[in-house]
C-alpha positions as a printed NumPy array, in Angstrom:
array([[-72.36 , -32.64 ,  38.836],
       [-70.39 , -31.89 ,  41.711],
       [-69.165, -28.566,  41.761],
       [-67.306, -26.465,  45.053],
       [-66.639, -22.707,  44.911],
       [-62.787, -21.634,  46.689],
       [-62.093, -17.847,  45.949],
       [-64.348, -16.983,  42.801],
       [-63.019, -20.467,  40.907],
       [-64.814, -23.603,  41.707],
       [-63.336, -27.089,  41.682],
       [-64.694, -29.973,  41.268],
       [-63.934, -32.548,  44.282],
       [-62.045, -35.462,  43.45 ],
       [-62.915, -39.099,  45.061],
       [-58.947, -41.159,  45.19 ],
       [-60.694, -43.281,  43.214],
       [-63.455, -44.385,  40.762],
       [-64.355, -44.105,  37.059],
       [-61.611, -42.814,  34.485],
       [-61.126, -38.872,  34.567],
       [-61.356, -37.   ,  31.039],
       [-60.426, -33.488,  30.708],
       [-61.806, -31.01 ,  28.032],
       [-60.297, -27.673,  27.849],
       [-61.448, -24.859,  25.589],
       [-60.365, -21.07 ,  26.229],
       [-63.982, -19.761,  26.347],
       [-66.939, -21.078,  27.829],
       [-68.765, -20.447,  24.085],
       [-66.261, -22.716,  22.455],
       [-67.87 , -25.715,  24.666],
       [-71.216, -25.264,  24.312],
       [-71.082, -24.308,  20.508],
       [-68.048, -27.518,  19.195],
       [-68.972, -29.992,  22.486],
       [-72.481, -30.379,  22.77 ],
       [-73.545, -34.332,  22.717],
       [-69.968, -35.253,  22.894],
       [-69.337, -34.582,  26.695],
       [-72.69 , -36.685,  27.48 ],
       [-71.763, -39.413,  24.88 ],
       [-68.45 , -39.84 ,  27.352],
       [-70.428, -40.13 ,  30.418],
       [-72.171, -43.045,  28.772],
       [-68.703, -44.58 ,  28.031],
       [-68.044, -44.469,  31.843],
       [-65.616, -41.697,  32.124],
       [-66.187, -38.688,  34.746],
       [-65.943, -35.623,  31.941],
       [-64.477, -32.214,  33.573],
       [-64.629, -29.068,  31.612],
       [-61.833, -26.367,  32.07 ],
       [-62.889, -22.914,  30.014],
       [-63.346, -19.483,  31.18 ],
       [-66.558, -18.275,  32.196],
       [-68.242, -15.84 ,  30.238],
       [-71.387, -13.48 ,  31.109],
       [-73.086, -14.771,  28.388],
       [-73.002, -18.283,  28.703],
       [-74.619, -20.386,  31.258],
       [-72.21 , -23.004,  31.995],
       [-73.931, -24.105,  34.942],
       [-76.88 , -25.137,  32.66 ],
       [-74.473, -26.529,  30.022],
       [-73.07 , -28.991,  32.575],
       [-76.123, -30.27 ,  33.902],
       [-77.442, -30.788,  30.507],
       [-74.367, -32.587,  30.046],
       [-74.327, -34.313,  33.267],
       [-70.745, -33.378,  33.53 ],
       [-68.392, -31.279,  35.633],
       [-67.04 , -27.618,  34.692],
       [-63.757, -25.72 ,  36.34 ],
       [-64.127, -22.419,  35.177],
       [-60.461, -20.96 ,  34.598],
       [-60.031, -17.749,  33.513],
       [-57.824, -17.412,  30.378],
       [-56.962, -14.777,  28.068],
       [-57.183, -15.105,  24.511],
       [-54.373, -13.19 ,  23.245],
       [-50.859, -14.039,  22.364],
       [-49.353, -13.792,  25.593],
       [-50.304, -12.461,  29.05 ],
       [-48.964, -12.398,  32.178],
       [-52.226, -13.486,  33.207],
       [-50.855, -16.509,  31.854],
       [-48.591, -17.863,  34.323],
       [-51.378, -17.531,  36.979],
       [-53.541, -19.503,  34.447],
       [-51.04 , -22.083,  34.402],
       [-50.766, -22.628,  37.851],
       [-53.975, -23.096,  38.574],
       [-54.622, -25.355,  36.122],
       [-52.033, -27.239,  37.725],
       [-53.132, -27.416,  40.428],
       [-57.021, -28.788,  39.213],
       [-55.236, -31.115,  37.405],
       [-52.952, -32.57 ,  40.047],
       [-56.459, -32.843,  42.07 ],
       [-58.235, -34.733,  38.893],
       [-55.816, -36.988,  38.007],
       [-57.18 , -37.004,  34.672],
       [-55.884, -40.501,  32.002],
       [-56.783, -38.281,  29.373],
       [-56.56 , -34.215,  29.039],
       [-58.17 , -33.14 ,  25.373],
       [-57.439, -29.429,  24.743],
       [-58.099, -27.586,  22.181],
       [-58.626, -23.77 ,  21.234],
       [-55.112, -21.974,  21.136],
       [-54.888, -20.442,  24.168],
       [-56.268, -23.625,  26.441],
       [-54.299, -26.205,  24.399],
       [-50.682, -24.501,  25.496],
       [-52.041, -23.618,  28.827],
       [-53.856, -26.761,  29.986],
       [-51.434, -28.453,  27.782],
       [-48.142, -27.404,  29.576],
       [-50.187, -28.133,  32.615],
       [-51.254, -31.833,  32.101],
       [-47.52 , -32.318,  30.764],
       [-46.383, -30.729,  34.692],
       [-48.95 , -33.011,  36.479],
       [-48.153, -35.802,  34.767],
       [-50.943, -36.662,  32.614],
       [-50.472, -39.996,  30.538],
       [-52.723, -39.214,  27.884],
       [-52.75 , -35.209,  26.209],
       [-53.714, -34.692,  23.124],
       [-54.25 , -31.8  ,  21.241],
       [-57.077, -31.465,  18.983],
       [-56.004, -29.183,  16.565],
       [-58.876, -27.465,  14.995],
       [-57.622, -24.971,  12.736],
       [-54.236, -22.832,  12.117],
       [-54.614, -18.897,  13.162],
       [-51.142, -18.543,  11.647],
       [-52.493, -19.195,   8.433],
       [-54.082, -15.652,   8.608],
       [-50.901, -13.77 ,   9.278],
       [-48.556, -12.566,   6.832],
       [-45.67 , -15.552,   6.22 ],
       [-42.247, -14.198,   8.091],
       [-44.044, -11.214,  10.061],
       [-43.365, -11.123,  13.77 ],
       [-47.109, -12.19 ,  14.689],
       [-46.844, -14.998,  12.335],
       [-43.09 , -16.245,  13.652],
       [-44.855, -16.103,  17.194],
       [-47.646, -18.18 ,  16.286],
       [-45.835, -20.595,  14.749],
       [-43.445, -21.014,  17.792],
       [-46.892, -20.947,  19.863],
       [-48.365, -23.793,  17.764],
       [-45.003, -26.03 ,  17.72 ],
       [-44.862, -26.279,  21.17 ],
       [-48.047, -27.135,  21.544],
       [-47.791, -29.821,  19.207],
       [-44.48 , -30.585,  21.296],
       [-46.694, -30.985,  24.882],
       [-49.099, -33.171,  23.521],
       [-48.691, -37.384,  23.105],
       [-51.159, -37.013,  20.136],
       [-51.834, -34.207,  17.826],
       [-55.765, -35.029,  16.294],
       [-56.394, -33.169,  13.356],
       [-59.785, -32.026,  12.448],
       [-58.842, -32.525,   8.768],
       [-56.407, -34.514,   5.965],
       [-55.587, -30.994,   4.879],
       [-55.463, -29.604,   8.298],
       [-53.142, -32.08 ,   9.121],
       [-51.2  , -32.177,   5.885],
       [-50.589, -28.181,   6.393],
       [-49.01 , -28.71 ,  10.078],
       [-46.7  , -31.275,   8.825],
       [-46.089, -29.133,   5.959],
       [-45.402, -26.054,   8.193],
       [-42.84 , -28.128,  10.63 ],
       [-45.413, -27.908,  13.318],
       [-45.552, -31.527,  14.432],
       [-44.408, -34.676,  13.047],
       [-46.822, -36.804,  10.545],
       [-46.583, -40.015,  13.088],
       [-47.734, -38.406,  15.702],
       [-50.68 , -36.557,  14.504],
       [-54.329, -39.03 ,  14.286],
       [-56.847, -38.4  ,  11.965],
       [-60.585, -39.757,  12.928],
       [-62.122, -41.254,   9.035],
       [-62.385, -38.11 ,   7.196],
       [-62.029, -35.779,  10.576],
       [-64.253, -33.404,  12.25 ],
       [-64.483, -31.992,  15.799],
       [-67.627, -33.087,  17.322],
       [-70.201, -34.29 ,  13.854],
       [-73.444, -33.508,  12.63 ],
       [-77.161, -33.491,  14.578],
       [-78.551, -35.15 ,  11.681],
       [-81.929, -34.181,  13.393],
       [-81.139, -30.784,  13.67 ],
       [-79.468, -29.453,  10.476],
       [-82.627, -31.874,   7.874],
       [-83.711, -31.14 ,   4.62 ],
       [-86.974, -28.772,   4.437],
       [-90.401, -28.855,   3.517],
       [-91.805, -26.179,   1.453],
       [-93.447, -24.934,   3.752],
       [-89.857, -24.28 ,   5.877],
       [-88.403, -23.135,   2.953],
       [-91.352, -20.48 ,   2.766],
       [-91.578, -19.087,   6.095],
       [-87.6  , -19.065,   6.184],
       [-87.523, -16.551,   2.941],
       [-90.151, -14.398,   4.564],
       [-88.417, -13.614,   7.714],
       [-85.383, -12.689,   5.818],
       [-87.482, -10.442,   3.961],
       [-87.417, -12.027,   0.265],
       [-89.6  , -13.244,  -2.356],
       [-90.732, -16.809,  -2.07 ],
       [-89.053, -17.581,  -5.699],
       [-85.857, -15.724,  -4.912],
       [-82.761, -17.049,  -5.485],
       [-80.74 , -16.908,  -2.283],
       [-77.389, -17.614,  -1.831],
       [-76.331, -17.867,   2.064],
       [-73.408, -17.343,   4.117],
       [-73.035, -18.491,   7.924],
       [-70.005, -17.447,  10.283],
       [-68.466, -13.975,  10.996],
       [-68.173, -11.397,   8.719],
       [-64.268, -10.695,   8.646],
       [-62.042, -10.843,   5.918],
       [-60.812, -14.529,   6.818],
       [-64.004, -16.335,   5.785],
       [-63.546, -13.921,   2.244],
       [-66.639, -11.804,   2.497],
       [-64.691,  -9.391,   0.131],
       [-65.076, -12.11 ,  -2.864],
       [-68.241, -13.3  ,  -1.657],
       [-69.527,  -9.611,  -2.453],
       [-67.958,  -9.419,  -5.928],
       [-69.295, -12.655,  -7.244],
       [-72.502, -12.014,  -5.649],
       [-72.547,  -9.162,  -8.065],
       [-71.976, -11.379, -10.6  ],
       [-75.187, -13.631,  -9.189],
       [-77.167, -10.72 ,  -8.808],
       [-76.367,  -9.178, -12.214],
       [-77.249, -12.727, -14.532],
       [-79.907, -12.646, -12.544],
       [-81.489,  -9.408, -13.131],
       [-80.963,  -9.956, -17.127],
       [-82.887, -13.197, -16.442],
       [-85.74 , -11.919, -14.803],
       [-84.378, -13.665, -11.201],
       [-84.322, -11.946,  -8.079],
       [-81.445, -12.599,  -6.38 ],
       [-80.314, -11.953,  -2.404],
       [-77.806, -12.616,  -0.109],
       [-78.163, -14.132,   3.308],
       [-75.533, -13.247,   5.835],
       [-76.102, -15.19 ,   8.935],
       [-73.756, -13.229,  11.245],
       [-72.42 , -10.047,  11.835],
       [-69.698,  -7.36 ,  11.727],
       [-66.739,  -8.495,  13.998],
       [-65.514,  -4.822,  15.416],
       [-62.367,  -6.703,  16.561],
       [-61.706,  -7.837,  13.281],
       [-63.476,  -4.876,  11.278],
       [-63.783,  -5.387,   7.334],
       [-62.655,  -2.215,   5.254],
       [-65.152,   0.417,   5.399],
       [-66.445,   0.387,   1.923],
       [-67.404,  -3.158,   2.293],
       [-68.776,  -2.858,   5.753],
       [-70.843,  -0.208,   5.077],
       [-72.28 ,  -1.869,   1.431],
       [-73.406,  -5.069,   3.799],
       [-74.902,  -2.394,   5.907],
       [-76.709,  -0.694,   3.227],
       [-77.241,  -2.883,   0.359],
       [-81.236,  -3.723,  -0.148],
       [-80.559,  -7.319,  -1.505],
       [-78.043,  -7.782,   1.407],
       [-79.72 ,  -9.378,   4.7  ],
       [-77.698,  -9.757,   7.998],
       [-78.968, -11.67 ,  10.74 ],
       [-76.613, -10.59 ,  13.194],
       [-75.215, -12.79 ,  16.098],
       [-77.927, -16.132,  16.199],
       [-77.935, -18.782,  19.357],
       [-79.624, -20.951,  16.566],
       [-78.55 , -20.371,  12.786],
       [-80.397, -23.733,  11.773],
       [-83.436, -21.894,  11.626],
       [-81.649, -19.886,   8.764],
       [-80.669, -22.493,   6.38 ],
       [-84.208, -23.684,   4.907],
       [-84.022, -19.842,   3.604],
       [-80.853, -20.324,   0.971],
       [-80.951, -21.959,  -2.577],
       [-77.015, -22.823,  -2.169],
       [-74.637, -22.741,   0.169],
       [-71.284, -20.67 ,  -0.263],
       [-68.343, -20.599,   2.413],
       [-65.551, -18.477,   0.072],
       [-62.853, -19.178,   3.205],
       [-59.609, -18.134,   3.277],
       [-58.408, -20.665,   6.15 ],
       [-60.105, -23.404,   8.411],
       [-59.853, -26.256,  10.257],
       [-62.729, -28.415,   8.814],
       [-65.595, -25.812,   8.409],
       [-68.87 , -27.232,  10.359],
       [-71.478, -24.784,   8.254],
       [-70.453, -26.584,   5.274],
       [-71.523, -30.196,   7.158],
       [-74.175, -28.518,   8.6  ],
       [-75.246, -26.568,   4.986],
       [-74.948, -30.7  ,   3.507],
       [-76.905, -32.448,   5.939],
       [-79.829, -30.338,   5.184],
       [-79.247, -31.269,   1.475],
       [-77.876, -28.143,   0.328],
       [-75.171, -27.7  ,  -2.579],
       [-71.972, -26.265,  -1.337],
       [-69.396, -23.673,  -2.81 ],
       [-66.203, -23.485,  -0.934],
       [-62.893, -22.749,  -1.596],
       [-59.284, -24.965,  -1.918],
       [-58.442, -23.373,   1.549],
       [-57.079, -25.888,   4.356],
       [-59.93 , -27.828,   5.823],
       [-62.332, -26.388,   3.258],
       [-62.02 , -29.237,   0.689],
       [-62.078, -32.178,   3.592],
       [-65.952, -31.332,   3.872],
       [-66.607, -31.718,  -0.014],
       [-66.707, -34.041,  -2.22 ],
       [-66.08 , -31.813,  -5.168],
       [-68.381, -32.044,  -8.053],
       [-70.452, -35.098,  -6.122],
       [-71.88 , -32.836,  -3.242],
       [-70.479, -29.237,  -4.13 ],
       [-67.986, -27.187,  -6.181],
       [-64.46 , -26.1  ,  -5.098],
       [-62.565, -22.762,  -6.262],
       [-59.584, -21.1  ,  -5.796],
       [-59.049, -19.204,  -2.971],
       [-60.025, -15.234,  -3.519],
       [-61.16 , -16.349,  -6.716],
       [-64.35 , -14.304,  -7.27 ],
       [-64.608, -14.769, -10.854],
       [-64.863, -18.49 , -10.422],
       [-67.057, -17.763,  -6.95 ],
       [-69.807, -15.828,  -9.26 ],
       [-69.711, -17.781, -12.525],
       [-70.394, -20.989,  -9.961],
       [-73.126, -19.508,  -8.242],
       [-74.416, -18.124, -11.278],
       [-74.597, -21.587, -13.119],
       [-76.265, -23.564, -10.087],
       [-79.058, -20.576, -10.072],
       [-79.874, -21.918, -13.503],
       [-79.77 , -25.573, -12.657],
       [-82.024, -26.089, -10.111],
       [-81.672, -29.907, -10.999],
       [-78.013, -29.844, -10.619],
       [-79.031, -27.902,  -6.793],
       [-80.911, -30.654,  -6.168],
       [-78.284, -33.901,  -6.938],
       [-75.665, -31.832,  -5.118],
       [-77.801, -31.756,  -2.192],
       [-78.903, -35.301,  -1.868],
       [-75.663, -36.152,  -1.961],
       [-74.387, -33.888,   0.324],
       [-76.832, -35.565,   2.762],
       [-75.958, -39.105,   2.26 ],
       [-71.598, -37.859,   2.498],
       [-72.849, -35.816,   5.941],
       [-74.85 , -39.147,   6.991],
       [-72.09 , -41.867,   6.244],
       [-68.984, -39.796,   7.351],
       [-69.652, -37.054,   9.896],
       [-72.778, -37.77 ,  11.665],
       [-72.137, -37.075,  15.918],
       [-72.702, -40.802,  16.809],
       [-70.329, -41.902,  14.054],
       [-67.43 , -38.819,  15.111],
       [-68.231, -39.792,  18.96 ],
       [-67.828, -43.624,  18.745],
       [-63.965, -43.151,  16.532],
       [-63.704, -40.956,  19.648],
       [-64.352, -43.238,  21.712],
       [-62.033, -45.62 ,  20.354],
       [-59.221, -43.344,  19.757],
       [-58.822, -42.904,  23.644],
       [-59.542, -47.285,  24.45 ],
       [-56.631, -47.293,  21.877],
       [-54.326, -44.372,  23.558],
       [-54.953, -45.253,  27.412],
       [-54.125, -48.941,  26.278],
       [-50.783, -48.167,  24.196],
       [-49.82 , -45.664,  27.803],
       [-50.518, -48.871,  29.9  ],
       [-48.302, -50.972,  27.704],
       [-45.47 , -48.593,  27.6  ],
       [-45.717, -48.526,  31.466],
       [-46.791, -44.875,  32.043]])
């Protein structure tokens, strides 16, 4: 990694020639470690020289990151916020790295990076942008409000700046088209999408003996039936149904002579606070366990019976992948992206969105069917294996930018 330090921002230094440039950007420095882990390395085995543009956090040691990577990282600063004027200084220095890279291919994603790196690499000339498109915050906003009408103007010209608009997802990428964001033929979609696949090392089905010391540091029962959540605890991911039909778990169970908990892996988002009433129920509730932030929520999953992500939006939801691989049955919801990472009835259920009835009488019917748990799970493995599995996701990656420099080269740019 070569890395030089000019007024608090370092920058990488640039040979005039040599292997093919490839530029990830990502607003924070989390969003790279967490969604482009493997992948970065995997393109330094195809012979590119991989650059990193995010902003630096506390936190996060990106220094670390890259060597473990063996790539290059340009801490920018960005903000994450609709619009700053800390944005136009953001802009031009991403400029100006870029001008100095002379990247063939600039991949942003993350809101925030996409426009800014993405107006950037369309200013210096950049053959090859695309914008990987990993979810729609729009799609949390009220349809028509002011936030929403700026979002939407936000995400079309994004779409606009880019030469190819990858899609995590079918729906992901059906909802854009849908929502006049970009055009159908020039979006990509990578077999049945993701952003970065599965360690199918990592996320494993468990031995009993995983399963037992899992339940015990959540504090439950070794034959408890626990149904498990992973992400942040906001309204969005539909915590609020989540709760009801858990009630609905909970109380079958009880009449049953099951014990049943709930496994929040996550925490309270203060910038995106739930209503008080449900806030302070996760706080308080005895069959209610909250991991708070993890670095590492595979340790986490060999604790659950079944797997629930009751979204409200997404792009294509990794927990669910990761929930699959380690042959776990999934409940979900018909949300964008949520459906792309079942196969309904094969390798999980799918209800309506907000639907907490449907939620609870699903989660109540798999607690009684452990077989059922079981095929879901196996199956889930063997759809995680053959479709989303990193070196599978890396090597369409891999292809998708032979095929783009190529087509660039052809049309003389």
């Amino acid at each position: 990694m070569t890395v030089q330090s000019t007024g608090g921002v370092r920058k990488a230094s640039v040979a005039p020639s040599g292997p093919p440039v490839v530029v990830y950007a990502v607003t924070v420095a989390r969003s790279a470690v967490v969604l482009l882990r493997g992948q970065l390395a995997a393109m330094r085995a195809q012979g590119y020289r991989v650059v990193v543009i995010c902003s630096p956090e506390d936190e996060i040691d990106l220094a670390g990151f890259a060597a473990a990577e063996g790539v290059e990282v340009v801490p920018l600063t960005m903000t994450r916020g609709l619009a700053s004027p800390a944005d136009v200084r953001s802009l031009v220095a991403a400029v100006r790295v870029l001008r100095r890279l002379r990247p063939s291919i600039v991949n942003a994603s993350t809101p925030k990076a996409a426009l800014v790196v993405g107006l950037a690499a369309r200013l210096a000339g950049v053959p090859v942008r695309i914008y990987s498109l990993w979810g729609l915050r729009l799609e949390g906003e009220r349809p028509g409000s002011l936030r929403y009408r700026l979002l939407h103007a936000a995400e079309r010209a994004t779409c606009g700046l880019a030469t190819t608009v990858l899609c995590a997802s079918g729906s992901l990428r059906d909802r854009a088209v849908e929502l006049r964001l970009v055009r159908e033929e020039r979006t990509r979609l990578l077999g049945r999408g993701s952003t970065n696949g599965i360690d199918l090392e990592r996320f494993h089905p468990f031995t009993p003996d995983e399963v037992v010391a899992a339940k015990a540091a959540a504090g439950f029962a070794e034959g408890a039936f626990v149904v498990g959540f992973v992400g942040r605890l906001v309204a969005d991911k539909g915590i609020e149904a989540l709760l009801a039909a858990f009630e609905t778990v909970a109380g079958k169970g009880a009449a049953a002579g099951r014990d049943a908990r709930l496994l929040l892996v996550g925490d309270l988002d203060a910038a995106d606070p739930l209503p008080t009433e449900l806030a302070e129920r996760i706080r308080t509730d005895p069959r209610i366990h909250v991991t708070g932030v993890v670095a590492d929520p595979a340790r986490w999953y060999p604790a659950m019976d079944v797997f629930v992500l009751p979204s409200r939006r997404e792009g294509l939801p990794n927990v669910l992948l990761e929930a699959a691989a380690c042959a776990l049955p999934t409940v979900t919801t018909s949300a964008t992206g949520c459906p792309d990472a079942v196969d309904d009835g094969r390798t999980g259920i799918v209800v309506g969105v907000d639907d907490a009835g449907a939620l609870g009488t699903t989660l109540a019917g798999l607690a009684e069917q452990p077989a059922q748990r079981q095929r879901l799970g196996a199956a889930g493995r063997t759809f995680v294996e053959r479709h989303f599995a990193e070196h599978v996701v890396w090597e369409r990656i891999v292809d998708l930018y032979r095929e783009l420099r190529n087509e660039r080269r052809r049309a003389g740019e």
